[in-house]
C-alpha positions in Angstrom: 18.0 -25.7 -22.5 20.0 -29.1 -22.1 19.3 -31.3 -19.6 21.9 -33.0 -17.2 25.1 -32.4 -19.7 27.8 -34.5 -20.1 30.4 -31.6 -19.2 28.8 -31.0 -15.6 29.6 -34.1 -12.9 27.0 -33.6 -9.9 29.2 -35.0 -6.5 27.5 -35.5 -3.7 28.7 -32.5 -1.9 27.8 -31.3 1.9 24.4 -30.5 3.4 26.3 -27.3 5.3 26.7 -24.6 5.1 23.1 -23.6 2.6 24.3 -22.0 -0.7 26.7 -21.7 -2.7 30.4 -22.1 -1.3 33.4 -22.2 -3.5 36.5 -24.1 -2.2 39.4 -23.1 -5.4 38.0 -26.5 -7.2 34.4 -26.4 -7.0 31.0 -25.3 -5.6 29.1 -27.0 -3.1 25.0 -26.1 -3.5 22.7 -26.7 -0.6 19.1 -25.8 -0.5 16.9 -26.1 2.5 13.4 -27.9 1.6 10.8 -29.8 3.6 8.2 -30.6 1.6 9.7 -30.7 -2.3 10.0 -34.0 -4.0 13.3 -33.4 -5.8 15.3 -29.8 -6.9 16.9 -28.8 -9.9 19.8 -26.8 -10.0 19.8 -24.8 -12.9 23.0 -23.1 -14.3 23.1 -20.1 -16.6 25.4 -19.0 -19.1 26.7 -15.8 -20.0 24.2 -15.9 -23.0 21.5 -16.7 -20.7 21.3 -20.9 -21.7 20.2 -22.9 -18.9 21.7 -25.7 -17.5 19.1 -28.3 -15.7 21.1 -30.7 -12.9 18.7 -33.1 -10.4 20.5 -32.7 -6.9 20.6 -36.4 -5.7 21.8 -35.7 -2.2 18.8 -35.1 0.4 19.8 -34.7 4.1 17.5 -33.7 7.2 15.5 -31.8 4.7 18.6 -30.4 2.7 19.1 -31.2 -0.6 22.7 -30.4 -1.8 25.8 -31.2 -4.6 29.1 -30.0 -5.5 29.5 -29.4 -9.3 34.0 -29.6 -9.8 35.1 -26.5 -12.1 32.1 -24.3 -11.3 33.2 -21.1 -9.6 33.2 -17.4 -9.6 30.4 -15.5 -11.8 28.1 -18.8 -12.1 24.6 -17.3 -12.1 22.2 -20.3 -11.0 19.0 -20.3 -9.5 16.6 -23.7 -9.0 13.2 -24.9 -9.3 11.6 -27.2 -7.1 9.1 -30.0 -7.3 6.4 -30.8 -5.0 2.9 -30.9 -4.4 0.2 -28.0 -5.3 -2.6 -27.3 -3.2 -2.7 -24.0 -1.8 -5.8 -24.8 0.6 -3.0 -26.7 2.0 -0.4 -24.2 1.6 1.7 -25.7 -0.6 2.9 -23.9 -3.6 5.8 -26.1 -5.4 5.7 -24.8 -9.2 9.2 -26.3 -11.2 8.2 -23.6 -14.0 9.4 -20.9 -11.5 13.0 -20.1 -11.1 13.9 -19.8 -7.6 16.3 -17.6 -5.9 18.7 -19.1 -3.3 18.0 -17.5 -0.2 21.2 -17.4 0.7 22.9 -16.3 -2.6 25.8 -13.7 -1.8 25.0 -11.9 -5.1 22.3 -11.5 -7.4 22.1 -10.8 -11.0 19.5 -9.3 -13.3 16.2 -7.5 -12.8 12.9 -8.7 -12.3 10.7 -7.7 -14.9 6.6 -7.9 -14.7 5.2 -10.8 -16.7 2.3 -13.4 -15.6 4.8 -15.9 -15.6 6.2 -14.2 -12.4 3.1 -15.9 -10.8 2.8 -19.6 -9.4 -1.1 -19.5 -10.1 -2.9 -18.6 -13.0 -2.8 -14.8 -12.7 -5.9 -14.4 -15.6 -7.7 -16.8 -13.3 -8.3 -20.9 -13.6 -7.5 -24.0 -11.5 -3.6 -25.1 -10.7 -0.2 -24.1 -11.3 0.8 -21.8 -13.9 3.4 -23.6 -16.6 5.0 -20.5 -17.7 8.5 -20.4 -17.5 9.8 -17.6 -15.3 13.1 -17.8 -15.9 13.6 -14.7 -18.9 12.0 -12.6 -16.2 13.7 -13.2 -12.3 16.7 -12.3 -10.8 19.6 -15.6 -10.5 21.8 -15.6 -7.8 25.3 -15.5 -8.7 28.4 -17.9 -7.3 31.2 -15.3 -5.7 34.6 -15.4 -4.3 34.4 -13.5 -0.9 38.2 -13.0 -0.3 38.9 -9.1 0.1 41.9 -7.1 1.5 40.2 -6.0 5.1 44.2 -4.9 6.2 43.0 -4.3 9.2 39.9 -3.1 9.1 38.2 -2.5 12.6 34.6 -1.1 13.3 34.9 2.3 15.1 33.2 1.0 18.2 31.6 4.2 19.2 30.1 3.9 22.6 25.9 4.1 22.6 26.1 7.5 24.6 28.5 8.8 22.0 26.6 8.0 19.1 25.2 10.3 16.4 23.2 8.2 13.9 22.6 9.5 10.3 19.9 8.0 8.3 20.6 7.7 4.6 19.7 6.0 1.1 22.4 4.8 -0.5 21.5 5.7 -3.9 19.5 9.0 -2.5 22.8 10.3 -0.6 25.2 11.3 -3.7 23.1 10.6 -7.1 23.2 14.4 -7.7 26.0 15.2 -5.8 28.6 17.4 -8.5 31.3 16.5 -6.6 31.1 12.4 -6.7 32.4 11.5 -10.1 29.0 10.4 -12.1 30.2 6.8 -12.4 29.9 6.6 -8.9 27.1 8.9 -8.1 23.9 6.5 -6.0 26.2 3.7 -5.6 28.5 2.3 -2.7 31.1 3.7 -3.9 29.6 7.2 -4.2 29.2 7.1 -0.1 32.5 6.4 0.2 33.5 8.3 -1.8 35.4 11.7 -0.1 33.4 14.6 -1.1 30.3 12.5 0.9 32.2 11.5 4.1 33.9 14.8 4.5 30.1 15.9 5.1 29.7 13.1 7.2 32.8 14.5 9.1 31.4 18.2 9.1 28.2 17.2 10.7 30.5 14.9 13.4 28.0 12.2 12.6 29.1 8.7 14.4 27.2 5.9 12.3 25.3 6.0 8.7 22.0 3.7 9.0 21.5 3.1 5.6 18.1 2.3 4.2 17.6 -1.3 3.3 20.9 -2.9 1.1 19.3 -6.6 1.5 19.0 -7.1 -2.3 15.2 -6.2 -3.3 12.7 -6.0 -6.1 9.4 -3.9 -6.8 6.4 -4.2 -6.1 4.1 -5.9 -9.2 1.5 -3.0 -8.2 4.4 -0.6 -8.7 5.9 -1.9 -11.8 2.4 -1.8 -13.5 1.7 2.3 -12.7 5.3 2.6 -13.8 7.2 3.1 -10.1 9.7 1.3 -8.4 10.2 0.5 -4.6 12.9 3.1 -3.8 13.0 2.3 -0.3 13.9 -1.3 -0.4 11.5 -2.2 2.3 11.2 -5.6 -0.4 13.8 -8.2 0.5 14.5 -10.8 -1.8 18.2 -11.4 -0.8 18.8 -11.7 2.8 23.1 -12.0 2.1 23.3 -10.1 -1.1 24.3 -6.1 -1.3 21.3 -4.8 -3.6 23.0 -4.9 -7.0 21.9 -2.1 -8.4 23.9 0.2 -5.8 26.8 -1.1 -7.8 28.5 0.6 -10.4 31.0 -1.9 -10.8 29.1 -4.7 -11.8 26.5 -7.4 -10.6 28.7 -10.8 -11.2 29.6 -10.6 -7.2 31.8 -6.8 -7.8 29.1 -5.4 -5.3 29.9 -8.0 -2.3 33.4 -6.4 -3.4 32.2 -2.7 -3.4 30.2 -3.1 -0.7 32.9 -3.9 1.6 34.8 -1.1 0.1 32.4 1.6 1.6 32.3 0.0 4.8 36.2 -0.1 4.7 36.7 4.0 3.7 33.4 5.0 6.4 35.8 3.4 9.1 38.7 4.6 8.5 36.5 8.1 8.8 35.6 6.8 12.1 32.1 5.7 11.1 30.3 2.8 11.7 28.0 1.5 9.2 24.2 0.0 10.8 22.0 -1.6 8.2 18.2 -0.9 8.2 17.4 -4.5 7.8 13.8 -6.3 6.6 13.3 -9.7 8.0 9.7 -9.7 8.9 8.4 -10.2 5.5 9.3 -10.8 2.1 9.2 -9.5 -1.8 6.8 -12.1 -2.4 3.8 -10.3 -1.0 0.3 -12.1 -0.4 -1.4 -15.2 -2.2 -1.7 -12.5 -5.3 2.4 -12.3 -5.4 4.9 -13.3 -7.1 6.7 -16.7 -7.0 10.6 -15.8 -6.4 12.2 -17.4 -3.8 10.8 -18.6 -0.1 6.7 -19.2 -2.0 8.2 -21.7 -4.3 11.1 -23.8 -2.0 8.8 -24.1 0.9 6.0 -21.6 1.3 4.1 -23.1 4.9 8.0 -23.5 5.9 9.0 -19.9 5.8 5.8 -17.8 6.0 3.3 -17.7 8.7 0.0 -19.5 7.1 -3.3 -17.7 8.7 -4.7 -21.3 10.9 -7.8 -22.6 9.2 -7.1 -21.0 5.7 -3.7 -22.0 5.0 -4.1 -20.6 1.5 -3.9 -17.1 3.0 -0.8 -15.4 4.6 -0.8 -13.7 8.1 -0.1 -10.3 7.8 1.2 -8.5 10.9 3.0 -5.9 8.1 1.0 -4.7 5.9 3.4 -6.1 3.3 1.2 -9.3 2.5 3.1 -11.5 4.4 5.4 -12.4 7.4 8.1 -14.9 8.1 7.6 -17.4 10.2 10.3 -16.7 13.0 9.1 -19.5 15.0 10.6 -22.1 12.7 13.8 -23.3 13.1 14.8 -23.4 9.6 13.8 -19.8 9.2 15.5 -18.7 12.5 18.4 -19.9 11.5 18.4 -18.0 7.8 18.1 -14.7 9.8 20.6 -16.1 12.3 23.0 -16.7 9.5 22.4 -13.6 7.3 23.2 -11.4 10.4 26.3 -13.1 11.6 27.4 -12.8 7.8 27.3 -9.2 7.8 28.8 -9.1 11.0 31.6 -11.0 10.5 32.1 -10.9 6.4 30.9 -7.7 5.6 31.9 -6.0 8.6 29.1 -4.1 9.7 28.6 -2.5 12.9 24.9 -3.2 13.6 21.5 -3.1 12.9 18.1 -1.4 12.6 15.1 -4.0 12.6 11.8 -3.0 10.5 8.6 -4.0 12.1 10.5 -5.6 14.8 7.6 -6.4 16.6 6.9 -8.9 14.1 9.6 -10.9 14.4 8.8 -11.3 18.5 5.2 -12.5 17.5 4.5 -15.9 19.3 1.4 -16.9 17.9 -1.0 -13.7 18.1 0.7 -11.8 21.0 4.3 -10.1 21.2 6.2 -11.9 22.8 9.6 -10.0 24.5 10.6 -13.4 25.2 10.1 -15.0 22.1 13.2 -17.4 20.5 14.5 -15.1 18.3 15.6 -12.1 21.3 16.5 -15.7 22.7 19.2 -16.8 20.1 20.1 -12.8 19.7 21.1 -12.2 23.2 23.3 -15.4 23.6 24.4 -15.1 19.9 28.3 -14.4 20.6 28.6 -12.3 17.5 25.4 -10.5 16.6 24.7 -9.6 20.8 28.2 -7.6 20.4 27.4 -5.0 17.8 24.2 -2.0 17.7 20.6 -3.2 17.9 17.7 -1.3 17.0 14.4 -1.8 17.1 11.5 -0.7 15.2 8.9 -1.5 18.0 5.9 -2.1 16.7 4.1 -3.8 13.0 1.0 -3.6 12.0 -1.1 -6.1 13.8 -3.0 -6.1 17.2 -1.0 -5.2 19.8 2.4 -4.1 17.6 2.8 -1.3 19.5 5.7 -2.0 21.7 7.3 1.0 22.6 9.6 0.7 25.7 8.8 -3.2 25.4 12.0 -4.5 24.2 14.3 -6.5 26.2 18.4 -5.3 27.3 20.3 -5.1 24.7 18.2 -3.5 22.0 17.8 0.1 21.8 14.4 1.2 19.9 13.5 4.0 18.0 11.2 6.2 20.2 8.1 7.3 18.3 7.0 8.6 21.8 10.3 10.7 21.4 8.6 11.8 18.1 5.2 12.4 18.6 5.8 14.7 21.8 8.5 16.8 20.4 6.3 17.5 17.0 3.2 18.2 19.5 5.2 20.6 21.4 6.5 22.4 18.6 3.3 22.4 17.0 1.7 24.2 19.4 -0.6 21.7 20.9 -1.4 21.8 24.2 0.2 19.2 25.9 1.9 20.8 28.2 5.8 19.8 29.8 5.4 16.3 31.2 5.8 14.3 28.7 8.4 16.5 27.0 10.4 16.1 30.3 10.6 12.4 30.3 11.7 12.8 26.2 14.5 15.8 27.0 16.0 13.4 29.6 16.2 9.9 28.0 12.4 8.7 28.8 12.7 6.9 32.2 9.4 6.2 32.0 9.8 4.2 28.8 13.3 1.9 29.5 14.8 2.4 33.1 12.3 -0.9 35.0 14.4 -3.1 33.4 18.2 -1.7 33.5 18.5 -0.2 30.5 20.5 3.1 30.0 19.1 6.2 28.3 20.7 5.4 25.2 17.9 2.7 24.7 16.5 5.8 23.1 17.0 6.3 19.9 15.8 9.8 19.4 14.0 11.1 16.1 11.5 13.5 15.3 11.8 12.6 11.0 12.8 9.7 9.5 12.4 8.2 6.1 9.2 7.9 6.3 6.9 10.7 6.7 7.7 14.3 6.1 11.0 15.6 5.6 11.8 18.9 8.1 11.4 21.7 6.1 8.0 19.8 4.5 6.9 19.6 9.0 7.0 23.0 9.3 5.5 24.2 5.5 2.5 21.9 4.8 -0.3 20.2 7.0 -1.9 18.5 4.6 0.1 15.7 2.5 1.0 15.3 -1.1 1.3 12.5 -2.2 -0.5 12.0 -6.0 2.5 10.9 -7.6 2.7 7.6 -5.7 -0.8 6.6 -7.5 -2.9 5.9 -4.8 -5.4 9.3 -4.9 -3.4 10.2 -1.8 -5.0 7.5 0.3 -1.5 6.5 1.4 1.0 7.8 3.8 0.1 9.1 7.8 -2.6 12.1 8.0 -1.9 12.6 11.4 1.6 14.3 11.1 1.2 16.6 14.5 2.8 19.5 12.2 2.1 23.2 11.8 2.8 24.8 8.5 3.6 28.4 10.2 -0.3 29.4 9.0 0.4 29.0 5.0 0.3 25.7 3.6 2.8 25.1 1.1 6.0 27.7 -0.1 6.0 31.1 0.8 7.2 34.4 -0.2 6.5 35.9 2.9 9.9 37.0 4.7 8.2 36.5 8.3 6.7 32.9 7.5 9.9 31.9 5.6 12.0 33.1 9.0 9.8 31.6 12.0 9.5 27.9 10.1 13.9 28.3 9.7 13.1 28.9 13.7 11.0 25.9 13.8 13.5 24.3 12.1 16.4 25.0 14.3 13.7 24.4 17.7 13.2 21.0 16.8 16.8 20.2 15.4 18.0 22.0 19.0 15.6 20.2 21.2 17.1 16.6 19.2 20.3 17.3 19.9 20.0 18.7 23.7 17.8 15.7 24.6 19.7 12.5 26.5 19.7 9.6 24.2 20.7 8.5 21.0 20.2 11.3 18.5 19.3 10.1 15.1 19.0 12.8 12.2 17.6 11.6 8.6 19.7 12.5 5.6 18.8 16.1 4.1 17.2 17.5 7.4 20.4 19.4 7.6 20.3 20.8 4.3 16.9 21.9 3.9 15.6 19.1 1.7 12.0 19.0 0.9 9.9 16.2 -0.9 7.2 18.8 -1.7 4.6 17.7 0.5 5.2 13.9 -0.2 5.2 12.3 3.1 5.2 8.7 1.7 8.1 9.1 -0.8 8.7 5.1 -1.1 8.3 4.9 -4.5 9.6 8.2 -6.1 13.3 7.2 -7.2 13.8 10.4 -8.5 14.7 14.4 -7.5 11.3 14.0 -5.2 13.3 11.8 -2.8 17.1 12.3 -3.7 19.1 15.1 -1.9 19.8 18.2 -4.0 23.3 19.2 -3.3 22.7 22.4 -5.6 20.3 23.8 -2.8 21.6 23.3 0.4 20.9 25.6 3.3 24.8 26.4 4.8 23.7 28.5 7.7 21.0 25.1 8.9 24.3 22.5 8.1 26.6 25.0 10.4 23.6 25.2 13.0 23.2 21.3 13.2 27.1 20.6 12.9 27.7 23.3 15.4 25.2 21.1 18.0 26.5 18.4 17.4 30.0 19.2 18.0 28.6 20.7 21.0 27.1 17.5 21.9 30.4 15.1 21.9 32.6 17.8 23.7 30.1 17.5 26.5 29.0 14.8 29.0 26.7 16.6 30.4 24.4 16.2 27.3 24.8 12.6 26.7 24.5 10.9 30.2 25.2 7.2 30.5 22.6 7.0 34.0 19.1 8.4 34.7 19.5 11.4 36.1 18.0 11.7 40.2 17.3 14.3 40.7 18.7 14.8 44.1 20.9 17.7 46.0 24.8 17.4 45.1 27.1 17.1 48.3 29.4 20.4 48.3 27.1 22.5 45.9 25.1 24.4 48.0 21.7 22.8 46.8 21.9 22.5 43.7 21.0 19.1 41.4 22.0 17.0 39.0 18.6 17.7 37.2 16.3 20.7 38.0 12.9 21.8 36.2 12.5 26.1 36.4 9.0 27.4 35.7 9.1 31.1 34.2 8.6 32.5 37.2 12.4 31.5 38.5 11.2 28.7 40.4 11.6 25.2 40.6 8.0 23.0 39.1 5.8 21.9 41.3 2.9 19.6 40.9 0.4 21.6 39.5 3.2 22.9 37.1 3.4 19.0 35.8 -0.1 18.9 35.1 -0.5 22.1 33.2 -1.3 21.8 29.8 -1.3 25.6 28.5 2.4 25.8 29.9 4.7 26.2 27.1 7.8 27.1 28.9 10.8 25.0 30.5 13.6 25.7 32.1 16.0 22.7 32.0 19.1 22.8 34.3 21.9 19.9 34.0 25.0 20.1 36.4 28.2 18.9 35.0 29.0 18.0 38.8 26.5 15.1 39.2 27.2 13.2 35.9 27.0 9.5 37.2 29.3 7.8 35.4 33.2 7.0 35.4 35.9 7.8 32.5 37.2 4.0 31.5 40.5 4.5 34.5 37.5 5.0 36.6 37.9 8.7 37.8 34.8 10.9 38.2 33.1 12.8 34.7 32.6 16.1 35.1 31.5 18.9 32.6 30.2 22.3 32.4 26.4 23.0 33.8 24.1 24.5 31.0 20.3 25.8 31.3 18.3 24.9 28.3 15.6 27.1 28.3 12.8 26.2 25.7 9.8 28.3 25.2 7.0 27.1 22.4 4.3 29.7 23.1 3.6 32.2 20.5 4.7 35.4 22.2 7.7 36.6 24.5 7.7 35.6 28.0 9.6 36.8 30.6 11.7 34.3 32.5 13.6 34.4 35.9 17.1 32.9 35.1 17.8 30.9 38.6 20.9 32.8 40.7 22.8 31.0 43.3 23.5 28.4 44.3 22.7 27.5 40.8 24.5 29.9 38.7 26.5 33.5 39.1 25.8 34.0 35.5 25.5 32.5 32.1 27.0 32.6 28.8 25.0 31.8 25.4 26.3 29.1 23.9 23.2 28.8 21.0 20.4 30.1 20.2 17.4 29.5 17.9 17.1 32.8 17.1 20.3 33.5 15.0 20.7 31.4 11.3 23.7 29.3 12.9 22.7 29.0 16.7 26.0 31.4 17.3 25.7 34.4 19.3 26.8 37.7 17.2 29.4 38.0 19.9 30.0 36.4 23.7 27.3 37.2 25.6 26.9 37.3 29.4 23.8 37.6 31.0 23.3 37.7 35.3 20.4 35.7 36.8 16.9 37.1 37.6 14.1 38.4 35.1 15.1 38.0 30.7 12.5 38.1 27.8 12.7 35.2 25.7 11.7 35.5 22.3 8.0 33.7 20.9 8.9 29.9 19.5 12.7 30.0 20.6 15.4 27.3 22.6 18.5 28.9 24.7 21.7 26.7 25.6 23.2 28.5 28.5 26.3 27.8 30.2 26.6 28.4 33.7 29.0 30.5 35.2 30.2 30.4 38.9 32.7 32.7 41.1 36.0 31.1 41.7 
């Protein structure tokens, strides 16, 4: 290492914009730092030789240069002097290299060693003088320049919208029709055999599992696992470079805007799962990478009266300090960047419920739904929330303010109770089936504020809902301590695989029930990558750390007649308005129909609930009627939407039960349109049935179209 050589000039540069910005002559290097008493800006060479060069410049807490002749490929990282007394919270260690949080690329893996640690990891007073360099990440100078040609995001209205949840690498690593260069990479989801599945399903938007460049756990590393997941942000502009294949010296901003390019073109709109409530760093224990050494009581929120300790509303070891300006502005930036550089079409917040925190309480209001909803970028494209962390109070279900849509664990939790036959009765379900008034219309948002799942990435896959109870998780190392317990499943009364014929059948039923009752409900449906297949993580319902064929969809094994049953649903559901309403429904009589309404409830018996019905929690049988007459919204020249009625009658007990299909005014007839009962929800042949008394077969959901006279 040589320090301050002759053959780098350090100019004064500009304080804006933080990072690293190549102009065709030079890079300008900015670093936001409160409390340090001078940076070093440390330049790597291919063969790994470091270059040390004191930044000079310091304004409002910025401390920046521009280095002529430095450009493309550079890695660099810096180290950062200051004061040491964690009681204090301050952390400044110049032995650590430090990653630029707002490097565009990243370079090289992290690898455990104690000199990862700003402390003295085998115990002792101060800093630890080990030299982290050999052993972090650098972040990596890059030309952003790419041939868009047009490029525009899909645009897919909310009530439109069919969201996919995928892993980038998980999606086509095994996939035999991805060339193996490209299999788990960007490229591999672009590639054609992947989006032509995409297409099949008629699938709207990917949400992709966390591409914010990220490390593993220490904790991992040492029992020999890695954080598959990428819930672990160390890079809040950088595409995680390992999703690359090819290369890490800025080809993945490159490839990376390549995928979203070709999913586009497919009509597809790409929505990041994104992590800003905590970083990579972890708690006092953790590593010193990035935010812990530039300006630890800066970024993270320090518990009051033990600033030594971090405040943990996620269960990750620490959280960002959203309050902040400086670290308000880092997430402002890093969205608008994806948004407008990478050209993304929105975003799914983890723990969002974190970031509203002002001081101890959620706070709807808080600055950062402030700056979001006046932000004229970032307010235009999909919002998501995960409503709710960790800490007291988290749990903000329905809580978010207009603009954000939130995934509904209400959605979740009802639908798996009614499915697994607890007895909960058809209230709740109601309020789910029909966008959850209850939950988002007080303060004038639509139905699609809810984002409708019954799996996701975390927790069971389908097929494992409906085969085990209990959960499997020994391979993650943690004596199955970890993961939920309370999965409100039913494994069809065998826990584990079967060979049984009529256990294998009714849990491809429960399957299709669930997947049916998803796709019929108002809202946004969102289905998780593999679902549709039959993909099973053998009992593992905390599968964050298997990076391997426990997690990774198994193209070799795919169940055709489940993908033609969900692709045939969906289809279903984008042909029809009727199934994706833009308005509450009302409930009221329709002028010119003879009585009928836009939304009626049947009980078995033929007619309409009543109030006692409501309130019945051993009744396992609905009859849903929508009319296609009363949808409540306009086409965009303003004329009236109208669509076919349908009858989706849903039954959950155990046995048959006889039901009274309603006659006029409310039908002449009906047609099955799908049905749980057969492998692809397809009748054998067009089948008519009149109104008045049917039995409907034990754990079952019928689509019905409604037939009138002329």
């Amino acid at each position: 290492m040589r320090s301050s050589p002759d053959e780098y000039e350090v100019w004064p540069g500009s304080p804006a914009p933080l990072g690293a910005h190549w102009d065709g002559t030079g890079t300008d290097f900015a670093l936001w730092s409160a409390g340090a008493h001078a940076v070093d800006l440390c330049l790597f060479d291919d063969d790994g030789t470091e270059h040390r060069l004191r930044l000079q410049e310091n304004t409002h807490q910025v401390w920046h240069g521009r280095l002529p002749g430095v450009g493309p490929g550079q890695r660099y990282g810096y180290r950062v002097h200051g004061g040491w007394d964690p009681s204090w919270g301050q952390r400044y260690n110049p032995a650590k290299l430090l990653l630029d949080p707002y490097a565009r690329a990243v370079d090289g893996a992290q690898t455990l060693d104690p000199a990862l640690f700003g402390f003295r990891y085998e115990g002792g007073e101060g800093p630890d003088p080990r030299d982290s360099a050999p052993y972090v990440p650098r972040g990596v100078v890059v030309r952003d320049a790419f041939p868009w040609d047009g490029d525009r995001s899909p645009g897919t209205p909310w009530s439109d919208t069919v969201i996919y949840e995928v892993h980038v690498k998980g999606a086509t690593v095994r996939h035999p029709d991805v060339p193996p260069a490209l299999r788990g990479t960007y490229a591999g989801l672009a590639h054609p055999a992947f989006i032509e599945h995409l297409q099949s399903l008629g699938v709207t938007a990917v949400e992709v599992l966390p591409v914010h460049h990220f490390v593993s756990e220490p904790h991992l590393l040492r029992r020999g696992l890695s954080n598959y997941w990428g819930y672990n942000t160390l890079g809040y502009f950088a595409p995680h470079a390992a999703y690359s294949s090819s290369g890490t010296g800025g080809q993945q901003v490159t490839e990376f805007k390549a995928m979203v390019k070709s999913l586009h073109a497919a009509g597809i709109e790409v929505v990041l799962d994104v992590v800003y409530n905590h970083t990579a760093e972890g708690d006092h224990t953790g590593p010193t990478l990035s935010f812990k050494g530039i300006d630890n009581g800066g970024y993270y929120r320090l518990r009051e009266g033990n600033p030594s300790r971090y405040q943990d509303y996620t269960g990750c070891g620490n959280t960002l300090d959203v309050r902040r300006p400086q670290v308000l502005a880092l997430l402002m930036d890093s969205l608008r960047y994806w948004v407008t550089e990478m050209h993304v079409d929105g975003f799914r917040f983890d723990l969002a419920s974190a970031l509203a925190r002002s001081f101890h309480d959620v706070d709807r209001l808080s600055a950062f739904f402030d700056v979001v909803h006046q932000d004229p970028v970032v307010s235009q494209v999909k919002l998501i929330a995960e409503p709710w962390d960790v800490g007291p109070g988290g749990y903000q279900v329905g809580n978010f303010p207009p603009l954000w849509t939130e995934w509904n664990g209400q959605y979740r939790d009802t639908v798996r109770d009614v499915w697994s036959g607890a007895r909960v009765g058809v209230r709740d379900l109601a309020y789910r089936l029909t966008g959850s008034s209850d939950l988002y219309r007080s303060d004038g948002r639509r139905p699609f504020a809810s984002v409708n799942f019954v799996t996701a990435h975390d927790g069971f896959t389908l097929a494992d809902l409906v085969t085990y109870e209990h959960k499997l998780n020994e391979a993650n190392g943690e004596d199955n301590r970890d993961g939920e317990s309370h999965n409100r499943n039913w494994n069809c009364g065998v826990e584990g695989p079967s060979d049984d014929p009529q256990v294998t059948a009714l849990r491809a039923r429960q399957v299709r029930n669930i997947l049916a009752t998803l796709l019929l409900s108002t809202g946004v449906p969102m289905l998780t990558a593999g679902d549709e297949l039959g993909r099973t993580q053998g009992g593992n319902n905390n599968a964050y750390c298997q990076d391997n064929e426990i997690s990774w969809l198994d193209w070799t094994d795919v169940d055709e007649d489940l993908r033609a049953f969900v692709s045939r649903l969906v289809r279903l559901r984008r042909g029809s308005p009727v199934l994706r309403q833009e308005a509450f429904f009302e409930g009221h009589e329709l002028p010119g129909t003879g009585g009928t309404r836009d939304l009626a409830w049947f009980a078995p018996g033929g007619a309409q609930l009543d109030t006692a019905d409501w309130f019945d929690t051993g009744l396992q049988t609905i009859g849903m009627y929508l009319d296609g007459r009363g949808i409540r919204h306009r086409d965009q020249r303003g004329r009236p939407v109208q669509d076919d009625s349908y009858l989706v009658q849903l039954h959950a007990g155990a046995e048959p039960v006889t039901v009274h299909l309603p006659g006029a005014p409310w039908a002449d007839g009906y047609e099955f349109v799908v049905s749980t009962e057969w492998a692809t929800g397809a009748p054998p042949r067009p089948t008519v049935v009149a109104p008045g008394p049917i039995e409907v077969p034990p754990r079952c959901v019928w689509l019905l179209r409604v037939l009138r006279r002329p």
